[in-house]
N, C-alpha and C positions, 0 to 999 in steps of 0.2 A: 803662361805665355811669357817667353823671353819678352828684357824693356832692351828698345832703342841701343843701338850703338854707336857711341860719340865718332863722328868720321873727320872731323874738322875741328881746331882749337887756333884763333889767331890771337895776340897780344897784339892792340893798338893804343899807342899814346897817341894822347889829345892835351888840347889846352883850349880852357877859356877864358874870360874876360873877367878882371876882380877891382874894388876901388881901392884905395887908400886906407883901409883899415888896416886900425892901431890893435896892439895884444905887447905881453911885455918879453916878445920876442922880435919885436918891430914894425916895421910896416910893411903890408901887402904890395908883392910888385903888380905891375900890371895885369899880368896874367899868373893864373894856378896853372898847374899840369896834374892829369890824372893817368890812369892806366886800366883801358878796357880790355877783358875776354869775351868773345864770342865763339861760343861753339854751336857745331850743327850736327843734328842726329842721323840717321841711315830714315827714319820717317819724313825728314823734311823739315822737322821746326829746328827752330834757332834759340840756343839761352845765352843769355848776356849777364855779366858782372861789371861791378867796378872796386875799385878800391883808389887806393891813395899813389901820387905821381914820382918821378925820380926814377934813376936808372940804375939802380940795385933793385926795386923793383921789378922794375919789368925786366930786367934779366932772368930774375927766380922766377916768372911767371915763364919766361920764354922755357927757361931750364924744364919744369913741369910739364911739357905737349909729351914728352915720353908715357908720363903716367895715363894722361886722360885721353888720351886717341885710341880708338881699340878698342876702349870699356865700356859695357853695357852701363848706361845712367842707372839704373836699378844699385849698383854698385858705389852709389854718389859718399856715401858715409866710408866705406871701405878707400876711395879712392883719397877722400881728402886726409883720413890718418892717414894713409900711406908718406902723403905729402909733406906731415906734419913731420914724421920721425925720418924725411930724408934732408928737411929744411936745417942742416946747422948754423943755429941761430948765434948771433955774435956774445960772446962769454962777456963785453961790455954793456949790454942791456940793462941797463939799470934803471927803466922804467922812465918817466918823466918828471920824476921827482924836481928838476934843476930846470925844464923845460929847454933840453938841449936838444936842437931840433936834428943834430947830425945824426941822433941815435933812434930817429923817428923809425927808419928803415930798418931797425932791429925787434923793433915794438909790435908795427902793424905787420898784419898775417896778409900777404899777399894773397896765400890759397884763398880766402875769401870772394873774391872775384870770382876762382873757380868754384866756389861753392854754387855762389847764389846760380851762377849762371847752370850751372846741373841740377839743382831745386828748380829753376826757372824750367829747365826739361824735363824734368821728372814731372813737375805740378800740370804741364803740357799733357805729359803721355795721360795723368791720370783725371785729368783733367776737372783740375782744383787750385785753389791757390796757394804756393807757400807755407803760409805759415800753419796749414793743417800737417804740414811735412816736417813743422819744427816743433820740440818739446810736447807740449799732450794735445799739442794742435790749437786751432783758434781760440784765442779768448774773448775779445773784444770785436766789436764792429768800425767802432769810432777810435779812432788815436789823436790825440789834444797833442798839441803842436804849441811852443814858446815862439814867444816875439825875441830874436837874439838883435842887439842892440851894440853897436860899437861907435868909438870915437873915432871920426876920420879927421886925416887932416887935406891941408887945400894941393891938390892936387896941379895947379896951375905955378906953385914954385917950387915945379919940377920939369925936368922939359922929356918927361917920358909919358909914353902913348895912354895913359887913364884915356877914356870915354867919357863922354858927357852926356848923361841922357836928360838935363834940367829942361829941355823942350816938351818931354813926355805928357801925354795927358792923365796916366796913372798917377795920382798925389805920391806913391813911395817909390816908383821909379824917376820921379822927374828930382825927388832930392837925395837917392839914396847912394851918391856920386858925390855930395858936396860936402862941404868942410862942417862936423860937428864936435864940436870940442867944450861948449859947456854945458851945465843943468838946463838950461832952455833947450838947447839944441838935442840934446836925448829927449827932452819930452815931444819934443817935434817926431822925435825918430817913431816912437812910442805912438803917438796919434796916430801919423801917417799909417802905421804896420794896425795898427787895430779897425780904421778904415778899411782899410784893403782886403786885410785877412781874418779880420775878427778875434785877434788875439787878446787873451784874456790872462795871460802870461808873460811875463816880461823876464829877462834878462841880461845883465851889464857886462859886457866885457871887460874888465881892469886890467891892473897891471900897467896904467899907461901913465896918469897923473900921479899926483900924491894921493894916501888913502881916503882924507878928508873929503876931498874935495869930492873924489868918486862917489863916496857916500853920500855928500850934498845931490848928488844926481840919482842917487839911489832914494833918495828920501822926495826928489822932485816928481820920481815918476808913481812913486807910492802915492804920493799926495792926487797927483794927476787920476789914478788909476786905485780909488780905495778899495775896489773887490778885488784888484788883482796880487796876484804871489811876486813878488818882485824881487832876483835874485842879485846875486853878482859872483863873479872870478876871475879873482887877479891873479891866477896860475902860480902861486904858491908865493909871491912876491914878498907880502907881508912880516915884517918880526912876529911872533905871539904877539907879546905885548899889545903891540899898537894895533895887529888884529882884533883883539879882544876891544881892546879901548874907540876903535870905529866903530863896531858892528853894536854890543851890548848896549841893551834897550832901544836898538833900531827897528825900522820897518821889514827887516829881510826875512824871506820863511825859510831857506836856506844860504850857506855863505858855501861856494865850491871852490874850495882846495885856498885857503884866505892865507893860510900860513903854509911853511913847506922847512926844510931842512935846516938845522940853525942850532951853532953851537954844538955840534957833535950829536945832535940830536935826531931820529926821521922825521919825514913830516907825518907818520904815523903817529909819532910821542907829540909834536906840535899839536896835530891836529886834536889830538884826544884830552890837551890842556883847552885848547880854542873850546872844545863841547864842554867841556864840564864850569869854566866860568863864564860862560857866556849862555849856555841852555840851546844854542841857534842850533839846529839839526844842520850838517856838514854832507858835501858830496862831493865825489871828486871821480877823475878821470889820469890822475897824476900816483896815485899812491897806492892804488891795488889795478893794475893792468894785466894779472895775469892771477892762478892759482895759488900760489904760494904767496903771492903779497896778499890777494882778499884774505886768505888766512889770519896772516898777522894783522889786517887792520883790524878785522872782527875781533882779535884775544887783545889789541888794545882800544876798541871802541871808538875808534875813530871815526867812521862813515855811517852815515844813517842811509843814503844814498849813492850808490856804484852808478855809472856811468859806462854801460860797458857796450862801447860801441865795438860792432859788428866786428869791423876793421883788425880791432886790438886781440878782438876774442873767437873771432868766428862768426860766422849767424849761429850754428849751433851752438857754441858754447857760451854766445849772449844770452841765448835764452836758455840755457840750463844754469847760468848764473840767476838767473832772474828768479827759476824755481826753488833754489836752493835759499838766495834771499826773501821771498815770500814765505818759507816756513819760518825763518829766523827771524818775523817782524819787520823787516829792512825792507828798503824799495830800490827799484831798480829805473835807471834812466838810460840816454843813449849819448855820449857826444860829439861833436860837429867839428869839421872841416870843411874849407870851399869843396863842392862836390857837383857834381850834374845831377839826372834826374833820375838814373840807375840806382843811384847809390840813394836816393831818397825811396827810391821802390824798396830796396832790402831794408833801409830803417823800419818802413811801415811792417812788412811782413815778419821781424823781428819783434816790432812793439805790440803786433796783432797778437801775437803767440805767446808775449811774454804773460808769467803769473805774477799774479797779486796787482794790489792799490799802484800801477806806476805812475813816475813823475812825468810831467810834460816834457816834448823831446828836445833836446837842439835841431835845430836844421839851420845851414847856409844858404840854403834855397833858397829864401827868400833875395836874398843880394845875385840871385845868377838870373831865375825866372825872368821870363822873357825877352831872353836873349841867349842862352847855353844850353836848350832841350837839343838833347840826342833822340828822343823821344818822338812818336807820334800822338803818344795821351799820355803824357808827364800828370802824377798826381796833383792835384789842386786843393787848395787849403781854404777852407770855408767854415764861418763860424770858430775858428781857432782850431778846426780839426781837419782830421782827413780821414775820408768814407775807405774802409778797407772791401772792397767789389769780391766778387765772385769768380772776376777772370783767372784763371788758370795762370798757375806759375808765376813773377813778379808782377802782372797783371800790365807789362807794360810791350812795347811794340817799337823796337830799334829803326830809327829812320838812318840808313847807311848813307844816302847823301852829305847829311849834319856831322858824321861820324866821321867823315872822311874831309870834310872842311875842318872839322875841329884839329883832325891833325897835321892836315897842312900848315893850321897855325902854329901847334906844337913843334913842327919841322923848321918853321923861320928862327924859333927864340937862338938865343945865342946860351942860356944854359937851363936846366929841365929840371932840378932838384931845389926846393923851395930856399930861398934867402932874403929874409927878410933887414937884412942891413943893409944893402944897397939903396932901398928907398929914406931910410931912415937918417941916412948919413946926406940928404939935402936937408934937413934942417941944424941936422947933429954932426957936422961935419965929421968928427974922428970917433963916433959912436960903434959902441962897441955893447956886443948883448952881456948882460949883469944881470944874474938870477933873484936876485933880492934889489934890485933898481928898477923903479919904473921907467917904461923907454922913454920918457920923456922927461925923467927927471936926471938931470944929469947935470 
Protein backbone atom coordinates (compact mmCIF):
# COMPACT_ATOMS: atom_id res chain seq x y z
CA UNK A 1 0.00 0.00 0.00
CA UNK A 2 1.17 3.48 -1.17
CA UNK A 3 2.00 5.98 2.33
CA UNK A 4 0.19 9.26 2.48
CA UNK A 5 1.07 12.20 0.32
CA UNK A 6 2.43 15.36 1.86
CA UNK A 7 -0.32 18.01 0.35
CA UNK A 8 0.40 20.93 2.56
CA UNK A 9 3.91 22.28 4.20
CA UNK A 10 3.66 25.88 6.08
CA UNK A 11 6.65 27.62 8.00
CA UNK A 12 5.32 29.70 10.87
CA UNK A 13 7.54 31.89 13.26
CA UNK A 14 6.45 32.33 16.70
CA UNK A 15 7.70 33.76 19.79
CA UNK A 16 7.49 33.28 23.24
CA UNK A 17 8.04 34.61 26.61
CA UNK A 18 11.88 34.21 28.28
CA UNK A 19 13.39 35.85 31.72
CA UNK A 20 16.52 37.28 32.25
CA UNK A 21 18.82 34.57 31.86
CA UNK A 22 22.63 34.84 32.07
CA UNK A 23 25.13 32.38 29.64
CA UNK A 24 28.52 33.87 28.64
CA UNK A 25 26.83 35.06 25.57
CA UNK A 26 24.69 37.58 27.63
CA UNK A 27 21.39 38.04 28.68
CA UNK A 28 18.00 36.73 27.42
CA UNK A 29 15.74 39.32 25.86
CA UNK A 30 12.52 39.20 26.63
CA UNK A 31 11.28 36.96 24.18
CA UNK A 32 12.93 33.73 22.14
CA UNK A 33 11.79 33.19 18.58
CA UNK A 34 11.31 29.71 17.08
CA UNK A 35 10.36 28.42 13.54
CA UNK A 36 7.46 25.83 13.30
CA UNK A 37 6.51 23.36 10.08
CA UNK A 38 3.43 21.99 9.77
CA UNK A 39 2.53 19.58 7.20
CA UNK A 40 -0.67 17.84 6.18
CA UNK A 41 -1.17 14.51 4.52
CA UNK A 42 -3.83 13.58 1.50
CA UNK A 43 -5.22 11.09 4.77
CA UNK A 44 -5.98 14.11 6.91
CA UNK A 45 -3.45 14.11 9.70
CA UNK A 46 -1.05 16.76 10.56
CA UNK A 47 2.94 16.57 11.46
CA UNK A 48 4.56 19.33 13.13
CA UNK A 49 8.27 20.16 13.82
CA UNK A 50 10.24 22.73 15.36
CA UNK A 51 13.52 23.84 15.41
CA UNK A 52 15.48 27.05 16.33
CA UNK A 53 14.30 30.89 15.38
CA UNK A 54 15.82 33.64 12.98
CA UNK A 55 15.25 34.48 9.53
CA UNK A 56 17.87 32.59 7.64
CA UNK A 57 16.09 30.03 8.96
CA UNK A 58 13.02 30.12 8.03
CA UNK A 59 13.87 31.26 4.83
CA UNK A 60 15.77 27.66 4.15
CA UNK A 61 12.75 26.14 5.50
CA UNK A 62 10.47 28.28 3.26
CA UNK A 63 13.12 27.44 0.30
CA UNK A 64 12.42 23.52 1.11
CA UNK A 65 8.08 23.18 0.35
CA UNK A 66 9.57 22.51 -3.25
CA UNK A 67 11.08 19.14 -1.94
CA UNK A 68 8.35 17.88 0.51
CA UNK A 69 4.96 18.81 -1.16
CA UNK A 70 4.19 16.00 -3.54
CA UNK A 71 5.98 13.32 -1.69
CA UNK A 72 4.67 10.31 -0.28
CA UNK A 73 5.94 10.31 3.77
CA UNK A 74 6.94 6.92 3.18
CA UNK A 75 9.88 8.69 1.30
CA UNK A 76 10.66 10.78 4.72
CA UNK A 77 14.58 9.56 4.73
CA UNK A 78 15.00 10.06 0.97
CA UNK A 79 13.35 13.41 1.27
CA UNK A 80 15.48 14.91 4.12
CA UNK A 81 18.96 13.74 2.27
CA UNK A 82 17.79 15.23 -0.46
CA UNK A 83 17.57 18.41 1.68
CA UNK A 84 20.72 17.97 3.16
CA UNK A 85 22.88 17.92 -0.20
CA UNK A 86 20.77 20.92 -1.47
CA UNK A 87 21.37 22.86 1.88
CA UNK A 88 24.76 24.90 1.05
CA UNK A 89 26.04 25.36 4.26
CA UNK A 90 28.19 28.38 4.99
CA UNK A 91 32.09 27.54 4.37
CA UNK A 92 32.44 29.75 7.92
CA UNK A 93 30.82 27.16 10.20
CA UNK A 94 33.10 26.54 12.59
CA UNK A 95 31.05 24.98 14.98
CA UNK A 96 30.69 26.73 18.42
CA UNK A 97 33.96 26.56 19.58
CA UNK A 98 34.02 30.56 20.36
CA UNK A 99 30.25 30.49 21.10
CA UNK A 100 29.52 32.90 18.31
CA UNK A 101 25.98 33.11 18.04
CA UNK A 102 25.98 34.79 14.46
CA UNK A 103 27.04 31.43 13.17
CA UNK A 104 24.36 29.56 15.09
CA UNK A 105 22.36 29.64 11.68
CA UNK A 106 25.10 27.68 9.98
CA UNK A 107 25.35 24.94 12.69
CA UNK A 108 21.57 24.00 13.34
CA UNK A 109 19.90 21.87 10.50
CA UNK A 110 16.73 23.54 9.82
CA UNK A 111 15.55 20.21 7.86
CA UNK A 112 14.98 18.98 11.31
CA UNK A 113 11.68 20.44 11.79
CA UNK A 114 10.98 18.80 8.54
CA UNK A 115 11.99 15.82 9.77
CA UNK A 116 10.23 15.37 12.94
CA UNK A 117 7.24 16.53 11.53
CA UNK A 118 7.23 13.63 8.53
CA UNK A 119 8.20 10.98 11.37
CA UNK A 120 5.34 12.73 13.28
CA UNK A 121 3.30 11.45 9.88
CA UNK A 122 4.86 8.58 9.18
CA UNK A 123 4.38 7.19 13.12
CA UNK A 124 0.52 8.46 12.43
CA UNK A 125 0.13 6.38 9.27
CA UNK A 126 1.63 3.41 11.07
CA UNK A 127 0.51 4.02 13.85
CA UNK A 128 3.42 3.96 16.46
CA UNK A 129 5.51 6.40 17.92
CA UNK A 130 8.62 7.87 16.68
CA UNK A 131 11.14 6.73 17.95
CA UNK A 132 10.36 3.00 16.80
CA UNK A 133 11.11 4.93 13.31
CA UNK A 134 14.53 6.16 14.58
CA UNK A 135 17.85 3.90 15.00
CA UNK A 136 16.78 0.17 16.02
CA UNK A 137 13.77 1.65 17.54
CA UNK A 138 12.66 2.19 21.10
CA UNK A 139 14.94 1.71 23.93
CA UNK A 140 13.76 2.98 26.97
CA UNK A 141 10.38 3.74 28.41
CA UNK A 142 11.33 6.45 30.81
CA UNK A 143 13.76 9.44 29.73
CA UNK A 144 15.36 11.25 33.07
CA UNK A 145 15.30 14.78 32.64
CA UNK A 146 18.03 17.47 34.34
CA UNK A 147 17.05 20.41 36.55
CA UNK A 148 19.01 23.24 34.17
CA UNK A 149 19.64 25.97 36.49
CA UNK A 150 20.81 29.64 35.54
CA UNK A 151 21.66 32.96 37.04
CA UNK A 152 19.32 35.57 36.40
CA UNK A 153 19.65 39.03 36.91
CA UNK A 154 16.82 41.58 38.21
CA UNK A 155 14.83 42.34 35.65
CA UNK A 156 13.14 45.66 36.98
CA UNK A 157 16.55 47.68 36.11
CA UNK A 158 15.49 47.43 32.82
CA UNK A 159 12.49 49.03 31.35
CA UNK A 160 11.84 46.10 28.88
CA UNK A 161 8.61 43.91 28.92
CA UNK A 162 10.27 40.59 31.34
CA UNK A 163 6.84 39.04 32.95
CA UNK A 164 6.40 38.58 36.50
CA UNK A 165 4.86 35.61 37.45
CA UNK A 166 6.21 36.00 41.45
CA UNK A 167 2.12 36.01 42.26
CA UNK A 168 2.07 32.16 41.13
CA UNK A 169 0.91 29.54 43.36
CA UNK A 170 3.50 26.97 41.66
CA UNK A 171 6.83 27.45 44.04
CA UNK A 172 9.16 27.55 40.54
CA UNK A 173 7.05 29.61 38.54
CA UNK A 174 6.32 32.14 41.24
CA UNK A 175 10.46 32.61 41.32
CA UNK A 176 11.69 31.40 38.24
CA UNK A 177 11.45 35.21 36.91
CA UNK A 178 13.40 36.79 39.76
CA UNK A 179 16.96 37.85 40.19
CA UNK A 180 19.43 34.91 41.19
CA UNK A 181 22.81 35.61 41.23
CA UNK A 182 24.28 33.84 44.32
CA UNK A 183 25.05 30.30 45.98
CA UNK A 184 21.91 30.67 48.04
CA UNK A 185 19.94 31.70 45.27
CA UNK A 186 20.81 28.50 42.88
CA UNK A 187 20.09 26.29 45.67
CA UNK A 188 16.62 27.91 45.87
CA UNK A 189 16.47 27.44 42.10
CA UNK A 190 17.57 23.69 42.73
CA UNK A 191 14.77 23.13 45.64
CA UNK A 192 12.15 24.87 43.89
CA UNK A 193 12.79 22.50 40.37
CA UNK A 194 13.01 19.29 42.43
CA UNK A 195 9.65 20.11 44.16
CA UNK A 196 7.93 20.48 41.17
CA UNK A 197 9.48 18.12 38.93
CA UNK A 198 11.38 15.75 40.85
CA UNK A 199 14.60 16.43 39.55
CA UNK A 200 17.28 14.44 40.77
CA UNK A 201 19.92 16.14 38.37
CA UNK A 202 21.06 19.40 38.40
CA UNK A 203 22.99 21.58 36.16
CA UNK A 204 24.67 25.15 36.25
CA UNK A 205 24.89 27.34 33.54
CA UNK A 206 28.32 29.41 33.80
CA UNK A 207 30.09 31.56 31.84
CA UNK A 208 28.63 34.36 33.81
CA UNK A 209 30.62 35.21 37.14
CA UNK A 210 34.19 34.27 37.91
CA UNK A 211 34.90 30.47 37.96
CA UNK A 212 35.32 30.40 41.80
CA UNK A 213 32.57 31.72 42.64
CA UNK A 214 30.38 29.38 40.03
CA UNK A 215 31.94 26.54 41.59
CA UNK A 216 30.98 27.76 45.19
CA UNK A 217 27.35 27.37 43.83
CA UNK A 218 28.33 24.21 42.19
CA UNK A 219 29.48 22.91 45.56
CA UNK A 220 26.13 24.56 47.23
CA UNK A 221 23.97 22.52 45.33
CA UNK A 222 26.04 19.20 45.77
CA UNK A 223 26.03 19.79 49.29
CA UNK A 224 22.15 20.60 49.16
CA UNK A 225 21.48 17.65 46.78
CA UNK A 226 24.22 14.66 47.97
CA UNK A 227 22.54 11.92 45.62
CA UNK A 228 22.38 14.01 42.96
CA UNK A 229 24.91 14.45 39.73
CA UNK A 230 25.57 18.08 39.66
CA UNK A 231 27.14 19.47 36.55
CA UNK A 232 28.16 22.83 35.12
CA UNK A 233 29.02 24.83 31.50
CA UNK A 234 30.63 27.69 31.19
CA UNK A 235 30.55 27.26 27.27
CA UNK A 236 34.18 27.00 26.94
CA UNK A 237 34.89 30.26 28.83
CA UNK A 238 37.54 28.91 31.03
CA UNK A 239 41.76 29.20 30.49
CA UNK A 240 42.96 25.18 31.06
CA UNK A 241 44.47 26.14 33.80
CA UNK A 242 42.21 27.64 36.09
CA UNK A 243 39.62 25.09 34.50
CA UNK A 244 41.56 22.44 36.03
CA UNK A 245 42.46 24.41 39.20
CA UNK A 246 38.18 25.03 39.77
CA UNK A 247 36.97 21.79 39.06
CA UNK A 248 39.82 19.14 40.51
CA UNK A 249 38.79 17.29 43.62
CA UNK A 250 35.23 18.99 43.21
CA UNK A 251 31.73 17.76 43.48
CA UNK A 252 31.08 17.76 39.62
CA UNK A 253 30.27 14.24 37.64
CA UNK A 254 30.78 15.96 34.65
CA UNK A 255 32.36 19.53 33.61
CA UNK A 256 30.59 20.56 29.77
CA UNK A 257 32.79 22.20 27.52
CA UNK A 258 34.88 24.11 30.94
CA UNK A 259 37.68 25.15 28.59
CA UNK A 260 37.61 25.97 24.83
CA UNK A 261 40.29 27.48 22.33
CA UNK A 262 43.49 29.09 23.67
CA UNK A 263 46.70 29.85 22.49
CA UNK A 264 46.47 28.35 19.11
CA UNK A 265 45.12 25.48 20.59
CA UNK A 266 41.24 23.51 19.97
CA UNK A 267 39.24 23.25 22.49
CA UNK A 268 39.67 19.58 21.56
CA UNK A 269 43.51 19.73 22.74
CA UNK A 270 42.08 21.95 25.87
CA UNK A 271 39.59 19.80 26.58
CA UNK A 272 41.67 16.61 26.43
CA UNK A 273 44.46 18.39 28.78
CA UNK A 274 41.21 19.29 31.24
CA UNK A 275 40.47 15.17 31.28
CA UNK A 276 43.69 13.81 31.82
CA UNK A 277 44.59 16.20 35.00
CA UNK A 278 41.65 16.50 36.25
CA UNK A 279 40.03 12.69 35.79
CA UNK A 280 36.30 14.82 35.51
CA UNK A 281 34.53 12.93 32.46
CA UNK A 282 33.91 16.08 29.89
CA UNK A 283 30.78 16.82 27.52
CA UNK A 284 30.22 19.08 25.37
CA UNK A 285 27.80 20.53 22.76
CA UNK A 286 30.59 23.04 21.34
CA UNK A 287 33.53 20.84 19.92
CA UNK A 288 32.04 17.97 17.99
CA UNK A 289 28.73 19.28 16.32
CA UNK A 290 28.90 17.58 13.33
CA UNK A 291 30.90 14.13 11.72
CA UNK A 292 34.19 15.08 11.23
CA UNK A 293 34.65 17.12 14.43
CA UNK A 294 33.26 13.78 16.62
CA UNK A 295 36.03 12.19 14.73
CA UNK A 296 38.71 14.24 15.87
CA UNK A 297 37.48 14.60 19.45
CA UNK A 298 37.33 10.79 19.86
CA UNK A 299 41.43 10.54 18.24
CA UNK A 300 41.96 13.17 20.85
CA UNK A 301 39.98 12.01 23.79
CA UNK A 302 38.26 14.81 24.65
CA UNK A 303 34.46 13.82 25.31
CA UNK A 304 33.17 11.20 27.31
CA UNK A 305 29.80 12.79 26.68
CA UNK A 306 28.42 14.30 22.96
CA UNK A 307 25.52 16.32 23.38
CA UNK A 308 23.93 15.99 20.16
CA UNK A 309 21.09 17.66 19.90
CA UNK A 310 18.52 16.99 17.30
CA UNK A 311 18.73 20.43 16.04
CA UNK A 312 22.63 20.30 15.15
CA UNK A 313 22.48 16.68 14.05
CA UNK A 314 19.05 15.65 12.96
CA UNK A 315 16.73 13.36 14.93
CA UNK A 316 18.23 10.69 12.81
CA UNK A 317 21.64 11.30 12.91
CA UNK A 318 21.34 12.13 16.92
CA UNK A 319 20.51 8.86 17.28
CA UNK A 320 22.84 7.16 14.98
CA UNK A 321 25.45 9.20 16.84
CA UNK A 322 24.26 7.77 19.89
CA UNK A 323 24.81 4.08 18.42
CA UNK A 324 27.90 4.61 17.36
CA UNK A 325 28.93 6.15 20.70
CA UNK A 326 27.50 3.22 22.80
CA UNK A 327 29.88 0.73 20.98
CA UNK A 328 32.78 3.02 21.67
CA UNK A 329 31.86 3.13 25.66
CA UNK A 330 30.91 6.91 25.32
CA UNK A 331 27.44 8.21 26.23
CA UNK A 332 25.36 10.26 24.58
CA UNK A 333 23.33 13.51 25.83
CA UNK A 334 20.91 16.15 24.11
CA UNK A 335 21.45 19.99 24.40
CA UNK A 336 19.11 22.82 25.11
CA UNK A 337 17.70 26.03 23.88
CA UNK A 338 14.58 28.08 24.90
CA UNK A 339 12.11 25.81 22.91
CA UNK A 340 8.28 25.10 23.12
CA UNK A 341 6.80 21.85 23.65
CA UNK A 342 7.31 20.42 19.89
CA UNK A 343 10.74 20.61 20.28
CA UNK A 344 10.69 18.81 23.77
CA UNK A 345 8.34 16.01 21.97
CA UNK A 346 11.39 15.37 19.34
CA UNK A 347 13.93 15.35 22.38
CA UNK A 348 11.95 12.61 24.02
CA UNK A 349 11.43 10.48 20.88
CA UNK A 350 15.27 10.98 20.15
CA UNK A 351 16.28 9.97 23.85
CA UNK A 352 13.64 7.05 23.67
CA UNK A 353 15.59 5.50 20.76
CA UNK A 354 18.89 6.43 21.60
CA UNK A 355 21.48 3.39 22.54
CA UNK A 356 23.34 2.65 25.49
CA UNK A 357 23.71 4.18 29.34
CA UNK A 358 22.40 7.94 28.37
CA UNK A 359 23.09 11.11 30.25
CA UNK A 360 20.09 13.09 31.59
CA UNK A 361 18.76 15.57 29.20
CA UNK A 362 18.81 19.37 29.07
CA UNK A 363 15.58 20.84 28.47
CA UNK A 364 14.36 24.62 28.72
CA UNK A 365 11.00 23.64 29.29
CA UNK A 366 11.03 23.99 32.37
CA UNK A 367 11.56 28.13 32.21
CA UNK A 368 8.52 28.19 29.32
CA UNK A 369 5.83 25.48 30.85
CA UNK A 370 2.88 26.93 31.63
CA UNK A 371 2.69 29.74 29.70
CA UNK A 372 4.30 28.86 25.84
CA UNK A 373 2.32 25.15 25.09
CA UNK A 374 1.59 25.09 21.40
CA UNK A 375 0.35 21.96 22.56
CA UNK A 376 -2.81 20.31 23.56
CA UNK A 377 -0.80 17.50 25.95
CA UNK A 378 2.76 19.04 26.08
CA UNK A 379 4.81 16.21 27.79
CA UNK A 380 5.13 16.41 31.62
CA UNK A 381 8.00 15.68 33.84
CA UNK A 382 7.28 13.61 36.82
CA UNK A 383 9.74 12.13 39.23
CA UNK A 384 12.69 13.69 37.10
CA UNK A 385 11.41 11.90 34.13
CA UNK A 386 9.27 11.72 31.36
CA UNK A 387 6.87 8.54 30.39
CA UNK A 388 7.58 7.98 26.61
CA UNK A 389 3.31 6.81 25.64
CA UNK A 390 2.42 4.68 22.99
CA UNK A 391 0.84 7.69 20.95
CA UNK A 392 1.60 7.60 17.51
CA UNK A 393 4.25 9.93 15.96
CA UNK A 394 5.55 12.83 18.30
CA UNK A 395 2.70 11.73 20.55
CA UNK A 396 1.62 15.22 20.66
CA UNK A 397 -1.61 17.30 19.26
CA UNK A 398 -0.82 21.06 17.66
CA UNK A 399 -3.35 23.53 19.24
CA UNK A 400 -3.49 26.27 16.09
CA UNK A 401 -5.25 28.80 18.08
CA UNK A 402 -1.79 29.08 20.61
CA UNK A 403 0.22 28.74 17.36
CA UNK A 404 -1.15 31.50 15.70
CA UNK A 405 -1.07 33.90 18.94
CA UNK A 406 2.39 32.78 19.41
CA UNK A 407 3.05 34.53 16.00
CA UNK A 408 1.33 37.25 16.32
CA UNK A 409 3.69 37.94 19.05
CA UNK A 410 6.54 37.00 16.84
CA UNK A 411 5.02 39.76 14.24
CA UNK A 412 5.15 42.65 16.90
CA UNK A 413 9.06 42.20 17.84
CA UNK A 414 11.07 44.70 16.33
CA UNK A 415 13.97 42.00 15.51
CA UNK A 416 13.69 37.88 15.28
CA UNK A 417 17.29 36.61 15.39
CA UNK A 418 18.50 36.04 18.96
CA UNK A 419 20.81 38.92 20.60
CA UNK A 420 21.83 38.68 23.60
CA UNK A 421 23.66 42.20 24.04
CA UNK A 422 21.03 44.30 24.08
CA UNK A 423 19.86 43.22 27.56
CA UNK A 424 23.17 42.93 28.77
CA UNK A 425 24.42 46.39 28.00
CA UNK A 426 21.69 47.83 31.02
CA UNK A 427 23.90 46.70 33.43
CA UNK A 428 27.17 46.77 31.07
CA UNK A 429 26.67 49.64 29.45
CA UNK A 430 29.46 49.38 26.47
CA UNK A 431 29.37 45.33 26.80
CA UNK A 432 30.44 43.61 24.34
CA UNK A 433 30.42 39.42 23.89
CA UNK A 434 34.33 38.02 24.83
CA UNK A 435 34.64 34.31 24.31
CA UNK A 436 37.05 33.74 27.19
CA UNK A 437 35.15 36.61 29.55
CA UNK A 438 32.52 36.07 31.73
CA UNK A 439 29.43 38.39 30.71
CA UNK A 440 29.53 39.68 33.91
CA UNK A 441 33.04 40.07 34.50
CA UNK A 442 34.12 42.96 32.81
Amino acid sequence: MNTPIVTEMKVIPVAGYDSLLLSLSGAHAPFYTRNLVILKDNSGNTGVGEVHGGVAIKESLEAAIPYVVGKPIGEYRQIIGNLYAAHNRSANAESLQNLDLSKLKDIVHGETAIEAALLDLMGKFLNCPACELLGDGRQRDDVTILGYLFYIEDRTKTDLPYIDESSSKNPWYSIRRNRHMTPKAIVEEAQALSEVYGFEHFKLKGGVLRGDEEMEAVEAVAAAFPKARVNIDPNGAWKVADAIRYCKGSSLTYAEDPCGTESGFSGRETMAEFKEATGIPTATNMIATDWRQLKHAIIEKSVDIVLADPHFWGMSGSVRCSQILADWNLTWGSHSNNHFDITLAQYVQCAAAAKGDITALDTHWIWQEGHDELTNNPHKIVNGKIHVSDAPGLGIEINMDRVMKANELYNKLSYWDRNDAISMRYFIPDWKFDSKMPCMVR
